[in-house]
N, C-alpha and C positions, 0 to 999 in steps of 0.2 A: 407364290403358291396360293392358290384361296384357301380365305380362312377357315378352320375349322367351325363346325356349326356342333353345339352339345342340343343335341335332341332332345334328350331328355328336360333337360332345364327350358328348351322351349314348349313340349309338351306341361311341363307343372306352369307355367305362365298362363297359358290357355287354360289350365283347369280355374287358376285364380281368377282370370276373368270370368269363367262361368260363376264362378260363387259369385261375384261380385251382381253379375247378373240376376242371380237369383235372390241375393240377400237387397235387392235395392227393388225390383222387378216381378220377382217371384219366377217360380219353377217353369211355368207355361212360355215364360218370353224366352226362355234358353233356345238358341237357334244358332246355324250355323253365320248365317248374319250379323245377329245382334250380339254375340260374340269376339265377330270381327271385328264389330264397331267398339266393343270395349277394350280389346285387345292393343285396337291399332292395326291390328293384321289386314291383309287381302282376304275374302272368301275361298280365294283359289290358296292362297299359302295354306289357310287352315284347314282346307280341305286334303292336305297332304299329309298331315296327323292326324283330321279325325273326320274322315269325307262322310259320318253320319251325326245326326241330332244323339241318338242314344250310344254312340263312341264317347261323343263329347261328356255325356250325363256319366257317363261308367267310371271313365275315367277320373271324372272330377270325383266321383264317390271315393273310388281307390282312395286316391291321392289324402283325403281329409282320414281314411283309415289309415295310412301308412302316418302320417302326421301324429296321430292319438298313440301309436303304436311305439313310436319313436320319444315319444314322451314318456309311458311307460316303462319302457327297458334300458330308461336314464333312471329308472327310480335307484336310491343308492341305502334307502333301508333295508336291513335281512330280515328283520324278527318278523312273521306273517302277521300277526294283525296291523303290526305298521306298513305294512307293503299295501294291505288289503285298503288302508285309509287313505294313503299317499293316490291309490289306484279309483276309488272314490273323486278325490280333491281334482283328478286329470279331468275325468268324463265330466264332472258337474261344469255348468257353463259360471266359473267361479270370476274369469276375467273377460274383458270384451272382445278379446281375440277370439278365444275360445267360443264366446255365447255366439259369435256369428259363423264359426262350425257348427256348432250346435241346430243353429235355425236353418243356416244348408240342408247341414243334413237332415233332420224332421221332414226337409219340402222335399229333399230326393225321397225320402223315407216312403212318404204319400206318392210319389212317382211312381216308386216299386210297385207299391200294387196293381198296377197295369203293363208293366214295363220287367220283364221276365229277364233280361241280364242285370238291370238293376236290383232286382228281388235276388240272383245268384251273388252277385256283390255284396249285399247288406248280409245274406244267411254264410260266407265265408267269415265277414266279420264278427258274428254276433258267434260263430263257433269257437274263434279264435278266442274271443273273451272268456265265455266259458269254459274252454278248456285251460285257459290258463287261471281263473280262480278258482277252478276245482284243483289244478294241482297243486296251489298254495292251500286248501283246507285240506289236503291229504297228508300236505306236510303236517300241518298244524296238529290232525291227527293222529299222525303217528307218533308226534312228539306230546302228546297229552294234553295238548294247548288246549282242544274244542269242546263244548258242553258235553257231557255224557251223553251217547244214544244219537249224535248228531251225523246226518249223512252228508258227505264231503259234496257230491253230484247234487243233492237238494238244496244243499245250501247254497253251491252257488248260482245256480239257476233262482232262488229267493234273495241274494245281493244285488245278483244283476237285474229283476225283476224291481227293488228297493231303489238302486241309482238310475235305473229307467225312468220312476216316476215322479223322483227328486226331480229329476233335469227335466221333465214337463211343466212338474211345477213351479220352477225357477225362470220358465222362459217365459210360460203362462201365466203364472202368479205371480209377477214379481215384487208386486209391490205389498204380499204379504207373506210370501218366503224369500229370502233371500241368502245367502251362503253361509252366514252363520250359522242360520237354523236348519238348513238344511244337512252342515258338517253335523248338527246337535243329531237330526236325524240320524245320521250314519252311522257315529258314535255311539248309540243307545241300541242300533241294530248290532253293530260288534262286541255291546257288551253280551248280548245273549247268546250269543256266538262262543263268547270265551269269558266271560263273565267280567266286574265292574274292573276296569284300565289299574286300578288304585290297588289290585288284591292280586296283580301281575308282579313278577318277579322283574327287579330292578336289572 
């Protein structure tokens, strides 16, 4: 009988090649070619997964979102401000795995703006965050947790606006922010949120 072929798992292979493309190369050398050649693959095999340039860029986007995604809904804290830090620790480029998602994604990021399914990719993503730190600060408020007067929807569009510009800073600056200080940042942002970690019930 031939063997089974899991597509899937060859499609996330192709996407790894692309990062790898882009994170050694940058975003512009991403082709269905130079893909191949990083691959291994024939042009003709990969053109049976992903017969365009911007197939290939989408997909690879997905893929480093499902990754981030799959990180988080391993987080194993309940209390929300620990959830909301643990959720922090993931995005930030804290280890080298991560910081070369991180720079993937920036260079797809910059792609999008010319590239209209990659701008529909990145704005699925960027909802999916927000809505789920808005429903962790509804929790938080309903349970008394959050500053007096505090709106659950502002605020997490203001967290996720916060860990946006930590992870610029970290990839850009790194040689004068780097993850400690930048948890420091987080942590002084959550204390305003819910006031200082120390005055939180045990």
């Amino acid at each position: 009988m031939p063997k089974a072929v899991d597509h899937e798992a060859r499609r996330r292979e192709l996407a790894e090649a692309v990062w790898r493309v882009v994170s050694t190369d940058g975003v512009h050398r991403v082709s269905v070619r130079s893909v191949a050649a990083e691959s291994g693959w024939s042009t003709g095999s990969l053109r049976h997964y992903f017969p365009t340039q911007d197939a290939l860029l989408v997909f690879a986007m997905e893929l480093l979102a499902d990754r981030t995604r799959a990180r988080l809904a391993a987080i194993e804290e309940t209390e929300v401000r620990a959830v909301l830090r643990r959720f922090a620790e993931i995005l930030l480029p804290g280890t080298s795995e991560v910081r070369v998602e991180v720079e993937v994604w920036l260079a797809l990021l910059a792609r999008a703006q010319v590239d209209p399914e990659l701008r529909r990719a990145e704005r699925r993503n960027r909802e999916d965050l927000l809505t789920a730190l808005s429903g962790l600060l509804w929790r938080a408020a309903a349970k008394g947790e959050l500053t007096e007067g505090r709106d659950p929807d502002l605020e997490a569009v203001r967290l996720a606006a916060a860990i946006d510009g930590l992870t610029l800073a970290c990839v850009y600056s790194a040689e004068w922010i780097g993850d400690d200080l930048a948890m420091a940042a987080v942590d002084r942002h959550l204390d305003d949120l819910f006031g200082p970690a120390s005055t939180l019930p045990a």
